[in-house]
C-alpha positions in Angstrom: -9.4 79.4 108.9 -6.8 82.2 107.3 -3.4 81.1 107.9 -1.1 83.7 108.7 2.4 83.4 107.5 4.6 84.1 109.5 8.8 84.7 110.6 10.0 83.7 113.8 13.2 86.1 115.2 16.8 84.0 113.6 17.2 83.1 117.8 14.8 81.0 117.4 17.3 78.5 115.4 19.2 77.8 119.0 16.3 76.0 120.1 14.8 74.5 116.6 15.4 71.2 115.0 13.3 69.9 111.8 12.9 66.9 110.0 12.4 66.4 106.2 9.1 64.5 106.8 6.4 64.4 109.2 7.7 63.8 112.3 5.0 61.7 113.3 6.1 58.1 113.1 9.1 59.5 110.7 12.5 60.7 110.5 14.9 61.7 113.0 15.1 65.3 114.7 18.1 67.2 114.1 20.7 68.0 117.0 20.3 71.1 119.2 23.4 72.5 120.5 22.9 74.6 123.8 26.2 76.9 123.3 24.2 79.5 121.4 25.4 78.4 118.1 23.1 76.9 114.7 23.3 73.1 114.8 25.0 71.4 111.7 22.5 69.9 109.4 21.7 66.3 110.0 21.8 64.1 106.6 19.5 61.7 108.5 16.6 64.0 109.3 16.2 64.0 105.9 15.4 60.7 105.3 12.0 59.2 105.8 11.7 56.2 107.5 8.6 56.0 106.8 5.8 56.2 103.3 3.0 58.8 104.2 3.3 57.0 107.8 3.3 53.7 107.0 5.9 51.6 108.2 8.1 50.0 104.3 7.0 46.8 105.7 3.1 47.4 106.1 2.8 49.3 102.9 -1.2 49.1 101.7 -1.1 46.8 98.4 -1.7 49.4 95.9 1.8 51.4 96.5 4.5 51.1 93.9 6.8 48.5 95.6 9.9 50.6 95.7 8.6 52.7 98.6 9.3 49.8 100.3 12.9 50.0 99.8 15.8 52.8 99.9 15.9 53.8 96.6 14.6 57.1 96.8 16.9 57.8 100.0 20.3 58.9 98.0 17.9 61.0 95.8 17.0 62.7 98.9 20.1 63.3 100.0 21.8 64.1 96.7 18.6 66.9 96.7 19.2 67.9 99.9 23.5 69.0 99.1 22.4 71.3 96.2 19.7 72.8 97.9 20.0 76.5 98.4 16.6 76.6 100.4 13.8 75.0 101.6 11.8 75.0 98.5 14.2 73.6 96.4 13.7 70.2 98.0 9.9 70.0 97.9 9.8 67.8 95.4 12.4 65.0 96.1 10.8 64.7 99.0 7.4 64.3 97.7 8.8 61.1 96.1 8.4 59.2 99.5 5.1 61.7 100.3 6.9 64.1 102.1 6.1 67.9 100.4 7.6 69.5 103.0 10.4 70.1 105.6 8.9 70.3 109.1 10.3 72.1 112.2 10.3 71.3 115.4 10.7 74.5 117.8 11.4 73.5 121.6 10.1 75.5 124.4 6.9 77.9 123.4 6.7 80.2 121.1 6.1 83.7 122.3 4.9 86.7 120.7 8.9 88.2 121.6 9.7 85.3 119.1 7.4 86.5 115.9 9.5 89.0 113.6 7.2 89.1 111.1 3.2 88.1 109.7 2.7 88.2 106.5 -1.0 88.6 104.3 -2.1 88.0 101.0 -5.3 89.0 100.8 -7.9 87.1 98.5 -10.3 88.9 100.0 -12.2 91.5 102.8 -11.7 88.6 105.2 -8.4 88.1 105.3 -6.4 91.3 105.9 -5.1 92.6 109.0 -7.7 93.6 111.4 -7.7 96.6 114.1 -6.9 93.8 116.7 -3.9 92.1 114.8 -2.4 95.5 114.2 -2.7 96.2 117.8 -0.9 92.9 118.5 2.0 93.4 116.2 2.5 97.2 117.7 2.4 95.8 121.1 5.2 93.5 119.8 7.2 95.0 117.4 6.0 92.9 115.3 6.5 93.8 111.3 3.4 93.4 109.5 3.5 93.1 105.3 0.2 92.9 102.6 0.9 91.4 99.6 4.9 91.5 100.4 4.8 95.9 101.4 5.9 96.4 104.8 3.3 98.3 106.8 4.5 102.1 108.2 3.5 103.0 111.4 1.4 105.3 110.3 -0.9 102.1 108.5 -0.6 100.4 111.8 -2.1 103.5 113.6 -4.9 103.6 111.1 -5.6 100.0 111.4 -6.3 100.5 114.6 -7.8 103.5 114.7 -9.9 104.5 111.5 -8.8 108.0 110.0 -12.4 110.1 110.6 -14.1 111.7 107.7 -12.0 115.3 108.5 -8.7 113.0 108.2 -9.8 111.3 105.0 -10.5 114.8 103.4 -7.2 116.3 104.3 -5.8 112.9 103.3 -7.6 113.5 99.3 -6.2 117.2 99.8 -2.3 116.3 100.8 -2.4 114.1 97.6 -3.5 116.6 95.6 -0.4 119.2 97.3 2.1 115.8 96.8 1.4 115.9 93.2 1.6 119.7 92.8 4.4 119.8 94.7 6.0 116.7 93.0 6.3 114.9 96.0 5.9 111.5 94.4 7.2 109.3 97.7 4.0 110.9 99.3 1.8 110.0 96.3 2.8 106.6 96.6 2.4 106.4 100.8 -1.2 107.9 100.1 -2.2 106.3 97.0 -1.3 103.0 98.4 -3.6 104.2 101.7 -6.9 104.6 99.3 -5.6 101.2 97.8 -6.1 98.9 100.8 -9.4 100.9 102.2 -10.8 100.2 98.2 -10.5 96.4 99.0 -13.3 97.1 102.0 -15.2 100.0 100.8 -19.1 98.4 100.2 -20.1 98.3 96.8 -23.9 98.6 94.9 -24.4 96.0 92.5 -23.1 97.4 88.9 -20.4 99.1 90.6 -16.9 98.9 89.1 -14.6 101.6 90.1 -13.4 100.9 93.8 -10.7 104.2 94.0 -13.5 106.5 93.1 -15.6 105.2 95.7 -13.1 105.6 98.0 -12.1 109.1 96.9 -15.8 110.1 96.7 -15.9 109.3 100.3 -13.0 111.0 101.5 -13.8 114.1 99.3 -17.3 114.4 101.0 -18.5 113.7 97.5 -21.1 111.2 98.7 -22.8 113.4 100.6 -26.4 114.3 99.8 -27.4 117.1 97.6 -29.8 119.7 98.8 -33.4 118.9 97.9 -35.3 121.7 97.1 -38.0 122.9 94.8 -38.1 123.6 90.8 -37.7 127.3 92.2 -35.0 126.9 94.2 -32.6 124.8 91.0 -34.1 128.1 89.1 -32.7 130.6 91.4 -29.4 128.7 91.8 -29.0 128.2 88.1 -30.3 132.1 87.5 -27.3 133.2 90.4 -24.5 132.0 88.4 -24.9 128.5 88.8 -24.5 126.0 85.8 -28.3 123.7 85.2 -28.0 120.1 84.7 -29.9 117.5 83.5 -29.8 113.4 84.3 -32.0 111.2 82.8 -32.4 107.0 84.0 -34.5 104.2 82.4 -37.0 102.7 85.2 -36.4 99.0 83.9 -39.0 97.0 85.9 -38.1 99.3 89.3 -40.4 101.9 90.4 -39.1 105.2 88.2 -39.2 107.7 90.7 -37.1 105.3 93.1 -33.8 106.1 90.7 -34.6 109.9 91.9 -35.1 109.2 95.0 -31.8 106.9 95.6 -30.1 110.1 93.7 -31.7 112.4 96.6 -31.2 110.2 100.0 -29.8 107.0 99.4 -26.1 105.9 98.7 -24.0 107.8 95.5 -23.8 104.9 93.1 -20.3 105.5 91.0 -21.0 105.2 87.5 -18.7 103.8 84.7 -18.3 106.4 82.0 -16.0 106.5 78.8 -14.6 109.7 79.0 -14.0 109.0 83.0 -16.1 107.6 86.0 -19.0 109.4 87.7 -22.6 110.5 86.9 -23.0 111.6 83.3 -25.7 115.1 83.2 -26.1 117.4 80.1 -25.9 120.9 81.0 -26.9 124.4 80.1 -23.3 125.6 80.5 -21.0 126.2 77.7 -17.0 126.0 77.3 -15.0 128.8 75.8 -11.5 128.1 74.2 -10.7 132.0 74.4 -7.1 132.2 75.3 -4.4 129.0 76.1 -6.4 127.5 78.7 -10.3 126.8 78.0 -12.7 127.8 80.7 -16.2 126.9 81.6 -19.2 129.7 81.7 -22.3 128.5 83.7 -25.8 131.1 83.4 -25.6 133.5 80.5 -29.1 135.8 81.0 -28.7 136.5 76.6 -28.5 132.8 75.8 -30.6 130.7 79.0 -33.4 129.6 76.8 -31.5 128.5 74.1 -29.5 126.3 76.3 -31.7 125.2 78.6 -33.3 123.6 75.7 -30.1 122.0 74.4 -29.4 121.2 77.8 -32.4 118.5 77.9 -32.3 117.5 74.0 -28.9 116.8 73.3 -29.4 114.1 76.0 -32.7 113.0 74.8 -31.7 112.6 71.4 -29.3 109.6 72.7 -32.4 108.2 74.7 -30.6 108.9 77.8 -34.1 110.9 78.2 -37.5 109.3 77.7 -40.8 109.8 78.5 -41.0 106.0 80.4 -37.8 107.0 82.4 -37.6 109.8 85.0 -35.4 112.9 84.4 -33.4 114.7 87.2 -33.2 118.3 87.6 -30.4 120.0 89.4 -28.1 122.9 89.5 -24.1 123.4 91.0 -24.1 126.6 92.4 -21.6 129.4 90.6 -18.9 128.2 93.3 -18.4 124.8 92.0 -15.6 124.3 90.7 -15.7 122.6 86.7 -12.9 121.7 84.9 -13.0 121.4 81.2 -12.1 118.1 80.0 -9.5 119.0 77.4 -7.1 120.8 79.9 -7.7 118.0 82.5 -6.9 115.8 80.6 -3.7 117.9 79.4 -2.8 118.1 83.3 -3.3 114.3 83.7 -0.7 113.1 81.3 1.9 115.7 82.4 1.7 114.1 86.4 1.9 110.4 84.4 5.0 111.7 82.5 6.6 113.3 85.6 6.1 110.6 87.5 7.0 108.0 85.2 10.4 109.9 84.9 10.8 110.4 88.4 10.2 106.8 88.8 13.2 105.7 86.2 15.2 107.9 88.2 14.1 106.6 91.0 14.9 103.3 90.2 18.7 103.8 89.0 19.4 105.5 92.1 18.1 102.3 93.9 20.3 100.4 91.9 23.1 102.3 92.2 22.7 102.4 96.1 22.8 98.7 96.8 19.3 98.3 96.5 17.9 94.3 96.4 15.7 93.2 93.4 13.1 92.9 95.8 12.9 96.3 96.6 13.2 97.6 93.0 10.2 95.8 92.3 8.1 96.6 95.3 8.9 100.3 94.4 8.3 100.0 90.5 4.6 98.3 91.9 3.6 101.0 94.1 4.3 103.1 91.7 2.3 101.8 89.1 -0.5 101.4 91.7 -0.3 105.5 92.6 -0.7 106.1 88.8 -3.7 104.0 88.6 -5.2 105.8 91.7 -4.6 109.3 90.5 -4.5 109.1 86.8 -5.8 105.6 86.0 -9.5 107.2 85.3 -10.1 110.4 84.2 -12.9 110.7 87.2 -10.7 109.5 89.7 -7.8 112.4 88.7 -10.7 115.4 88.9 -12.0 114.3 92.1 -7.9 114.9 93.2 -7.7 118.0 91.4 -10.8 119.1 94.2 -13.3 119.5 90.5 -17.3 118.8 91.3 -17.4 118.6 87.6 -16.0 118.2 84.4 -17.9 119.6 81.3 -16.6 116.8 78.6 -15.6 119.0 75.5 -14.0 116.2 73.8 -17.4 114.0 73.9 -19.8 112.8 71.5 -21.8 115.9 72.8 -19.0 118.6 72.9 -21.0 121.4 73.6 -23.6 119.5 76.5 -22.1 116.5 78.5 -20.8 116.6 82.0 -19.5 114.6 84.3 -20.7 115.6 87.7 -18.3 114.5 90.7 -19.6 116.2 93.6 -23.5 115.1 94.6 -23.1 116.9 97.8 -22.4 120.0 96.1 -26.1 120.1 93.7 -29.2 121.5 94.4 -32.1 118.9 93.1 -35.2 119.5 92.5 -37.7 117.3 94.6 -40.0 116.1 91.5 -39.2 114.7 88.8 -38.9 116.9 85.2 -42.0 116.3 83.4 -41.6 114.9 79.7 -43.7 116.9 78.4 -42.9 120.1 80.5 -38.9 119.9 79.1 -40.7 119.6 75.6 -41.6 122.8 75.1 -39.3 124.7 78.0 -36.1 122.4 78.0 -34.3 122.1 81.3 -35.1 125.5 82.8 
């Protein structure tokens, strides 16, 4: 069973007395006064009169033989006048086998009584359910994760689940937060996608739990359009940029991999130059001007790079004849980024928001704000940065790219990382080995 932390309203006190042992067969309760105020502290509920519940005279013959005296009563005691809190006197009171300080709260306790519940999550089973966030509106009760309080806005999720439309215009305001260097909001959001990435199912091999998440609420997981090798042709031929994936069968059935790629769930793949599916393409990247762009068909040059397309891949063995070999083309709408001035973008939102966050955190200082606080901020913070900017796939699938043509890669002038499945048109069979020998990709 989870235990749920938990802190009672301070009016609870009025009707509360403790012990500093078990109270079963041991120690004596506290006073409770009934004219509203705290009772004094009681140096003799402190005391055990008992050894784990054994009476000092019927000790079992293996205990050290002074628990059966007082000795370890003015240690208590002494302990219990420089305690600050609680904790501090958890271990003179273990002496006697008492490792804790138990209250004893008269009357029942009511849900009007509960100020706060408190989670730290080890795992999907134990964080706050729809039900328990119901409960604690209901009551006004405050409900914290892993010490963060919960805004009402969480709570209103918690109970009822944002809806696909929600979740894209939730990926969409974080993009505008950042733009807009509305960092508070980055956090708030950022720290959304972190509590729905401690649920989100994941495929066997899958690492990268904030891309999944942001796949999902992008619509990225959606399934491509299956067509024929005439359809990827025409798209490709319209504008479109061609791509080419190729997967090792391993003992599985090797048209399975294409098939999952068609109609099954988008497995998110762990890449060095950022996280997603890794495809060569027929593309190419032109560094005209400040900014590089990203060309998709050129009529003068298709052959020619439809056949690099397929054997700068190959020539890595991401492409073998035992494997299978996807075919597929993102439409001249898709939107590609080229890796050099993402990245560029990326480590100007880290440095503004590193340097908002310094600020941040002197005017907390400055205002009164507790340690506590400071460091719950400084967290978050860290945690936004890790969402948006803490993979190079995760801060393009913000940015609203499908794909990312990596011009910094091993394979400058061929390697992509494609973002959006829903976006591709796929051809239905596989791309023959010996077809893309002579043709390439087109």
């Amino acid at each position: 069973m989870v235990q749920l932390p938990s802190k009672l309203k301070p009016e609870v006190k009025e009707r509360t007395t403790f012990t500093g042992s078990d109270s079963f067969k041991s120690g004596i309760a506290s006073q409770v006064k009934n004219d509203g105020t705290p009772p004094p502290p009681n140096a003799a509920s402190l005391v055990s009169s008992t050894r784990h519940g054994y009476d000092k005279d019927k000790l079992p013959a293996h205990y050290p033989s002074y628990y059966k005296n007082n000795s370890a009563d003015g240690g208590q005691l002494r302990a219990a006048a420089k305690a600050k809190t609680v904790d501090d006197l958890l271990s003179p009171l273990a002496v006697t086998g008492n490792a804790y300080v138990e209250a004893q709260i008269h009357g029942k306790v009511k849900p009007a009584d509960i100020a706060e519940i408190h989670f730290a999550p080890k795992g999907v089973n134990d964080r706050p359910t729809a039900t328990v966030a119901q409960f604690a509106k209901n009551n006004q009760v405050d409900l914290y994760v892993d010490g963060k309080k919960l805004s009402p806005q969480d709570m209103d999720d918690l109970i009822t689940p944002p809806q696909q439309g929600d979740r894209v215009n939730r990926v969409s305001r974080l993009n505008n937060a950042l733009a807009q260097g509305d960092y508070k909001t980055v956090i708030q959001i950022a720290d959304d996608i972190h509590r729905d990435s401690q649920t989100i199912p994941m495929a066997v091999g899958e690492r990268d739990r904030y891309l999944k998440v942001l796949f999902r609420d992008a619509g990225y997981d959606g399934l491509p359009q299956v067509g024929s090798q005439q359809d990827v042709t025409n798209t490709w031929k319209d504008g479109g940029t061609l791509m080419v994936r190729g997967v090792q069968a391993g003992v599985r059935d090797r048209l399975e991999y294409l098939k999952q790629f068609q109609t099954g769930d988008y497995f998110v793949g762990k890449g060095m130059y950022g996280n997603g599916t890794y495809v060569g393409h027929a593309g190419t990247v032109s560094n005209v001007g400040s900014t590089p762009s990203f060309q998709g068909h050129t009529l003068a040059t298709e052959k020619k790079d439809a056949k690099r397309a397929w054997a700068d891949v190959v020539k890595h063995s991401y492409i073998t004849p035992m494997g299978v070999t996807f075919r597929m083309a993102l439409p001249k709408d898709g939107k590609i980024g080229v890796q050099s001035q993402v990245s560029a973008d990326s480590r100007d939102v880290v440095r503004n928001m590193e340097a908002w966050g310094r600020a941040e955190k002197t005017r907390m200082s400055s205002s009164g704000s507790s340690q506590k606080d400071i460091k719950a901020f400084d967290r978050g913070l860290k945690q936004a940065l890790n969402v948006v900017a803490g993979d190079a796939g995760r801060f393009a699938v913000v940015r609203g790219y499908d794909a990312v043509a990596l011009n910094l890669s091993y394979e400058a002038k061929t390697f992509m990382n494609l973002l959006n499945r829903s976006k591709v048109v796929i051809q239905q069979d596989e791309l023959p080995y010996s077809q893309a020998k002579k043709t390439g990709a087109a």
